[in-house]
N, C-alpha and C positions, 0 to 999 in steps of 0.2 A: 623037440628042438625049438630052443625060441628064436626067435626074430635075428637077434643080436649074433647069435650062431653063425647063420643062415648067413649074414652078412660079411662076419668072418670069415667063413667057409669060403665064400665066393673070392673074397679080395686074397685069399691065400692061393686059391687057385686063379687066380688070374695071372699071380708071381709066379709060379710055377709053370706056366703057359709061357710069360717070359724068359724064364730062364730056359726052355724048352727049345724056345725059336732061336732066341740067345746061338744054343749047342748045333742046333740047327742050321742054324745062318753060316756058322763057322766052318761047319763040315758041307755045307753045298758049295762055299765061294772056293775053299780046298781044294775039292773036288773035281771042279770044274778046272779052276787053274791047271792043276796036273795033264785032266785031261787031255788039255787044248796045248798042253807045252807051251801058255804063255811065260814070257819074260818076269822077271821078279818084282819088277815096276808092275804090274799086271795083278799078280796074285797079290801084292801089299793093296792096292787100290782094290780089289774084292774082298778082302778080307777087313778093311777100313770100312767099305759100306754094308757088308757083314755086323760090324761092332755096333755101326752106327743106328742099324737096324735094328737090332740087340737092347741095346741101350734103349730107345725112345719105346722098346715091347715096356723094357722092366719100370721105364720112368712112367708110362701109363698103370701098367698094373701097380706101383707103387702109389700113385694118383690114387687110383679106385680105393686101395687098402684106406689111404688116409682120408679120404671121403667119408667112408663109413666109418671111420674112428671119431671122426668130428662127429657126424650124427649119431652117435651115442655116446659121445660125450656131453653134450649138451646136458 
């Protein structure tokens, strides 16, 4: 496996790692809402920093991905 792989590899699984927490973020702020019987103003605002969490996993691992794209582009 060369170099270039290895790098790939990594920046694919970082997105995946994202999208993971992503699924994850969603089903704990869920979750939690429920359990707690908070109000719907409640679970919208968990479920918002859920996203937002989400988002800044996938906009990193998409960083890394283009990182290494650039360095072997070069």
């Amino acid at each position: 496996m060369g170099i270039a792989d290895q790098f790939k590899d990594k920046a694919q699984e970082l997105a995946d790692q994202g999208q993971k927490k992503m699924k994850d973020g969603k089903g704990q702020a869920q979750g939690q809402a429920q359990r707690q019987g908070q109000s719907q103003d409640r679970r919208q605002d968990a479920s918002d920093r859920a996203r937002q969490a989400s988002e800044q996993g996938r906009d990193r691992a998409q960083g890394a991905a283009d990182d290494v794209r650039e360095k072997f582009d070069r």
